[in-house]
Every structure is written in structure tokens, then in C-alpha cells.
N, C-alpha and C positions, 0 to 999 in steps of 0.2 A: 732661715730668714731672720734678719735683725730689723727690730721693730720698739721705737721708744726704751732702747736700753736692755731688752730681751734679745734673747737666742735663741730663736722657737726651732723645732727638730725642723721644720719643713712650714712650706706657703699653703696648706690646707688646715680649715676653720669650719669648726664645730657650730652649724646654727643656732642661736637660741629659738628654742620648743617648748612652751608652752605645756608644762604635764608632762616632759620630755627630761628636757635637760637638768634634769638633776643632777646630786653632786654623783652619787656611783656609776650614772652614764658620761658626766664626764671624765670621770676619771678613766673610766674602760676606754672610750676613743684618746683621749694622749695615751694610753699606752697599747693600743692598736694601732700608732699611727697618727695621731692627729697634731697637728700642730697648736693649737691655742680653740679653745672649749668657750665659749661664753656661755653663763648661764640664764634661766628661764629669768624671763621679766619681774621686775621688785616693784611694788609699789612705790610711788614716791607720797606716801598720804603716811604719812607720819602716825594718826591712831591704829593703822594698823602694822606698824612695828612688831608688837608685839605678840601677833596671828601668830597660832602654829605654825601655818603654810607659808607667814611672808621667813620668821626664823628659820625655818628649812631649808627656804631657797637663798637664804643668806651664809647658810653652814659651807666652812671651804672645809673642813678639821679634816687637812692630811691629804689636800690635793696639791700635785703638783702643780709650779708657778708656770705663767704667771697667773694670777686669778680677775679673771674679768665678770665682772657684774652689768647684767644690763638693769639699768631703770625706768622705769616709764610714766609718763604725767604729761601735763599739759600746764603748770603753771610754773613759772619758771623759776620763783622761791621756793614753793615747795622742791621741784627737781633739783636746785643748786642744796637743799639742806639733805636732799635724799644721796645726791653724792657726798656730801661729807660723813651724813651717817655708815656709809659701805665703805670709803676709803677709812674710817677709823675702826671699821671693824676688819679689815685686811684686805679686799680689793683692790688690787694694784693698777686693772684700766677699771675704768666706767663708760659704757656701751650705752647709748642712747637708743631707745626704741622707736624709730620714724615708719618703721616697716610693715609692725603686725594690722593687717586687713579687717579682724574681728568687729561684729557691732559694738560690743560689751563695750570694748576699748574704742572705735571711732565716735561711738554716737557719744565721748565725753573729750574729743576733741584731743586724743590721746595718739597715739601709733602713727600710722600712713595720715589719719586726718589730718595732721599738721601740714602735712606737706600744701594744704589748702589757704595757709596765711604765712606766707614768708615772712614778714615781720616779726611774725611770735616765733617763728625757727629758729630766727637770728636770738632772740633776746634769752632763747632758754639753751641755745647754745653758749651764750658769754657766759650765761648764768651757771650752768654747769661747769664750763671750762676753770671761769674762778674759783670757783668751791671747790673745785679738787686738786688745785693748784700744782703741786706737782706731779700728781697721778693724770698715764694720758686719758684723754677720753676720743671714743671712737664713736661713731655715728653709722647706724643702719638705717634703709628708706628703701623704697622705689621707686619707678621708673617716671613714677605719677602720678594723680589722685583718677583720673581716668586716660584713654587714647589720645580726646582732645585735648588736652593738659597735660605734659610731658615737661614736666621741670627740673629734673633730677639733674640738671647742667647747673640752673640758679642754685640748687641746694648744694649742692657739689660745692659752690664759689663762695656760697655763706659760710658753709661746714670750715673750709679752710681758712678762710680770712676772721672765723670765730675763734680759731684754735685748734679747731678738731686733726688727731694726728693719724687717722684712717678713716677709709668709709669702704662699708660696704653695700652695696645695689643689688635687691632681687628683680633681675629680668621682666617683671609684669608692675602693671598697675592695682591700685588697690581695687577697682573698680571688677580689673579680674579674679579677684582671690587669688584660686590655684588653680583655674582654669584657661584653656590653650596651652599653646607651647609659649616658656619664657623665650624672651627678644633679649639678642644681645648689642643690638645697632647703638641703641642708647646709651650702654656701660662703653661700650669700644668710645663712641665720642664724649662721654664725661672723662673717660681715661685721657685722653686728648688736652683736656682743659685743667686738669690740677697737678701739681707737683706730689701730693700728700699719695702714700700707697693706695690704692684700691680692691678689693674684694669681691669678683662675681660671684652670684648665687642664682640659684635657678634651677632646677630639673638637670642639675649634674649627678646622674646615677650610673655612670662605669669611667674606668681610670680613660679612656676613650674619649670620651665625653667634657671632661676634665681638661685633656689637653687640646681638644677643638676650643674650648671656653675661655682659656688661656691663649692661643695661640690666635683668636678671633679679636677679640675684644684687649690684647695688649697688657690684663690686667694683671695685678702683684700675686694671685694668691686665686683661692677659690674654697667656697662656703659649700658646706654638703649638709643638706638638712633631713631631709625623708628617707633616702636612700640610707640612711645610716641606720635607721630602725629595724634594729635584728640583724643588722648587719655591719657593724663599724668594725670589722675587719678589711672593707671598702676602701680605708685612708691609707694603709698600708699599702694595697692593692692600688692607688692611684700612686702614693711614692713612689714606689716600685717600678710602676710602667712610665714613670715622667722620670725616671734614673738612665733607664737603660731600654725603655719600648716593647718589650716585652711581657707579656702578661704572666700572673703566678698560676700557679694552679689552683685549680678550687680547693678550702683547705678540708684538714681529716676532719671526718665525723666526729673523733674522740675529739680532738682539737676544741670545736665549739660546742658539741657536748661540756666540755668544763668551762668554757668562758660561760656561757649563759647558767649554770648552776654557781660560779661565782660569781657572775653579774646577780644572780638573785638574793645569795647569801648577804651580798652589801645592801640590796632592797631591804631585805627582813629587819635588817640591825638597823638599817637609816627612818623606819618609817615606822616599825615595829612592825611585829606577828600580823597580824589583824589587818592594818594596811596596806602592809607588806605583799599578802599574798593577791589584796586585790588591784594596787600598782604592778606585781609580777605578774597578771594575767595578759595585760598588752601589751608584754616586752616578749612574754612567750610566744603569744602571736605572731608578734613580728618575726621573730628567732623561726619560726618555722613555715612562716606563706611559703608559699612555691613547691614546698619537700613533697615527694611521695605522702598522703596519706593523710598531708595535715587539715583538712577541713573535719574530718570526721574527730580527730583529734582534739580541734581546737573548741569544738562542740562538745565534748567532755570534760576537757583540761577546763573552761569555765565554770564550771558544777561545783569544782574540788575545794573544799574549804579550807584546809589544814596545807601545813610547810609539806608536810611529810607526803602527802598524797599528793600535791605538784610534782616534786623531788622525784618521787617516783614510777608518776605519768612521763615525767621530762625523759628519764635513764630508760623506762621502756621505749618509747618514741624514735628518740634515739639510737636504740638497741636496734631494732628494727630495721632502722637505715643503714645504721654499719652494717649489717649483715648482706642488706643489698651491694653495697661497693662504699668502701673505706672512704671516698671522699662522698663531700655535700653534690649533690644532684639537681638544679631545680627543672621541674618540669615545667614552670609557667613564672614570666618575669614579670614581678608585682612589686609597688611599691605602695607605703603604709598610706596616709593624706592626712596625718594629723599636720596641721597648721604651725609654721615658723615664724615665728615673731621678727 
């Protein structure tokens, strides 16, 4: 997919998550597969620059291009100074956060609540646009602040004519969180109305799924947010069946046995020991819902304090399943609910 001067391997897009999308997760989905990673939400409040957590979630050191940052705010100096501060630290797009549902973020007029004053959309979209000036900027949102309120056509038409050189739409209103099934009636008719690429998101969890959402709603690309938790080997697996229709096979146990102990190894080093192991407790989780055996597991694996004793919960657990049959198994299809921005 060519996109603002990039050559992304493929039209599938990494959610920004909240507590999710860090730098080691996004790196593991572009190299499982993903086309373009945006990461977790940055503040745009300037004193807290210099948080541990907002510097972390501004660390790209050694990811593959391009690097997209999302930001999020409500006023629209602040936001235009927050893109300048990410594009001078390497951010090549800057992501606007219109989408995340949370109180934290709504009740200060931030995320999806925008979508409640088009005026201010408009003004913190110029205002971003200018401030990054040559770096693109993209815009997430949905469908609408609730049912009766379905404006994602009006934001669509500001987004463009502000500059903005993608968007992307999650299937629900803020009003629903994560709840019902995402609607695609609304992304098919904003696709309809803008020339600029577009982005479904939504309850895309099998490469199936992926090309109904695609082949529905007309759109450029498709966003995979939940479904990736413990399992971004997922994008591949949508590559793959939107190449040639075919599904892969489930892969070897040994196979994600080492992805998920190198996905934690870069936890440990990104976050330190300590934090490390208790950010690796919910990627472990995830890495094992559905398997043979894992609740009784996942109830222990939480106990273990130390690198070593995970590491070697994880190689037993493991052990175990290969023994069962070489490839992954799931007995029950579950997906994570932490919340995508």
C-alpha cells in the first residue's frame, strides 16, 4: 500500500491500545505481518513530557519506518505544539485520537467527545495539520458520539478539507464502547464521500472477517485491534488469505513458544525487570486464552514474580501443548477487551 510517500508491506493497521501498543508490540506485529503500528496515545499537555510513561510511549529506538504517533488533547495549541514536539523527536505521521470512548479521556473533552463540537474538530485539525507541516497526519474517530448522532460523514469532510491524509472509523459509537457488533453501513457511506484513503476498524478478528470488511464497506485497509492480543500472528494470516483465499495453518507450538519469550525479552529490556514482568503478565494471558489448560495456568503464571520463574512457567505450558499436537489448538474463541484508542 503506498501511503503519504511510504511503502507499507500490506493495507492492514495496527490499533493504537492503550497499555497495548508499545514499542516491542509494535514491532512484533510489522514483523508478523502488519503493515503500519500506530502507537498508544501521547499526551498533548506539555508538563507531562517528561513522565516516564509519556517518554516511553514516545521511544521508536530501532523501530521499523514508518513511525506513527498518536496524540491526544482537546485544545488545539496545545495539540499543534504536541505535534511538533513528536515530529522533532522522529514521528513521521501524527495520528489524532477522535476515537478512544474512556471517561478519563471524554469527561476532559478529549478522544470520541470531540466528535460533539465540530467547530473544535475543525480548528485542532488545521492546528495540527500546520504544526507538522510536512509530516502527514491521520485521524481516528467513530461512527458518532451516540445512535442518534451519527456524524462521522461531517468529520470525514472536515478531516479532508483540514488536510488530514487518512482516516480511520471504528464501526461503533462512543456511546457503545465495545459493546454490540461493530456497523459497517456507516464506514461503506463515509468511504462513498472522501477521496483521502480510509481505515475500517471494528471486531475484525479472522482473515474472513477482514475481507467481508473490506469487500463491504469499499474501504483502503483494515485496523486490527483485540484480536491481535496474544496473537499478531493474525496480520500474516489475513495477508495471506486476502493474497490467494486460502487459509495458513495454525502455526507450531515451538514457533510461538519463541515469539512470546522474545516478545517478553524486549518487555524486560523496555520497561525494566520489575515492570517488566508485570506488563508480561497480560501479554502472557493473552498468548495463551483459548489453549488447553490455560486458566489453571494463567492463575499461577500471575503469582510468579521473578524473569526466571515466568520464562519457565511459559517453556513448561508450552511443553505441554507440544506434546499434545505440534501445532496451537484453541479450544474456545476468545478475544482480549482491553480498549483501543
Amino acid at each position: 500500500m503506498q501511503f503519504a510517500g511510504f511503502t507499507l508491506r500490506n493495507n492492514l493497521f495496527v490499533a493504537p491500545m492503550a497499555g497495548v501498543t508499545d514499542r516491542p508490540f509494535r514491532q512484533l506485529c510489522k514483523k508478523m505481518g502488519a503493515g503500519l503500528a500506530v502507537s498508544e496515545m501521547v499526551t498533548s499537555n506539555s508538563l507531562l513530557y517528561g513522565s516516564a510513561k509519556t517518554q516511553r510511549r514516545a521511544n521508536h529506538d530501532g523501530e521499523a519506518d514508518p513511525i506513527s504517533v498518536q496524540i491526544a488533547g482537546a485544545d488545539p495549541a496545545m495539540m499543534a505544539e504536541a505535534a511538533r514536539h513528536n515530529v522533532d523527536r522522529g514521528a513521521q505521521i501524527i495520528d489524532i485520537n477522535m476515537g478512544c470512548p474512556a471517561k478519563k479521556v471524554c469527561n476532559v473533552m478529549a478522544g470520541s467527545a470531540l466528535m460533539q463540537d465540530e467547530p473544535l474538530v475543525a480548528r485542532i485539525l488545521e492546528a495540527v495539520v500546520g504544526a507538522a507541516g510536512n509530516t502527514p497526519v491521520t485521524l481516528k474517530f467513530r461512527t458518532g458520539w451516540n445512535k442518534a448522532n451519527k456524524n462521522a460523514a461531517t468529520i470525514a469532510r472536515i478531516a479532508e478539507e483540514s488536510g488530514i491524509q487518512l482516516i480511520a472509523i471504528h464501526g461503533r459509537t462512543r456511546a457503545c464502547q465495545y459493546t454490540g457488533d461493530a456497523e459497517y453501513d456507516t464506514i461503506a457511506d463515509v468511504k462513498t464521500r472522501v477521496r483521502i484513503p480510509l481505515i475500517a476498524n471494528g471486531d475484525i478478528t479472522t482473515p474472513q472477517k477482514a475481507k467481508f470488511v473490506l469487500d463491504y464497506t469499499g474501504a483502503d485497509g483494515v485496523m486490527i485491534g483485540r484480536a491481535a492480543q496474544g496473537r499478531p500472528w493474525i496480520f500474516r494470516e489475513i495477508e495471506h488469505f486476502l493474497k490467494t483465499g486460502e487459509e495458513l495453518p495454525p502455526p507450531l507450538v515451538s514457533e510461538i513458544l519463541q515469539v512470546c519469550k522474545d516478545h517478553l525479552a524486549d518487555l524486560y529490556a523496555f520497561y525494566g525487570e520489575d515492570t517488566g514482568v508485570k506488563v508480561a503478565r497480560k501479554h502472557i494471558s493473552w498468548y495463551t486464552k483459548g489453549l488447553v489448560g490455560s486458566a489453571q495456568f494463567r492463575r499461577v503464571m500471575n503469582t510468579l514474580p521473578t524473569v526466571q520463574e515466568q520464562i519457565a512457567a511459559i517453556d513448561e505450558f508450552f511443553g505441554r501443548l507440544a506434546d499434545r499436537d505440534s501445532r496451537l489448538v484453541y479450544i474456545e474463541e476468545e478475544f482480549p477487551q482491553e480498549l483501543a484508542a
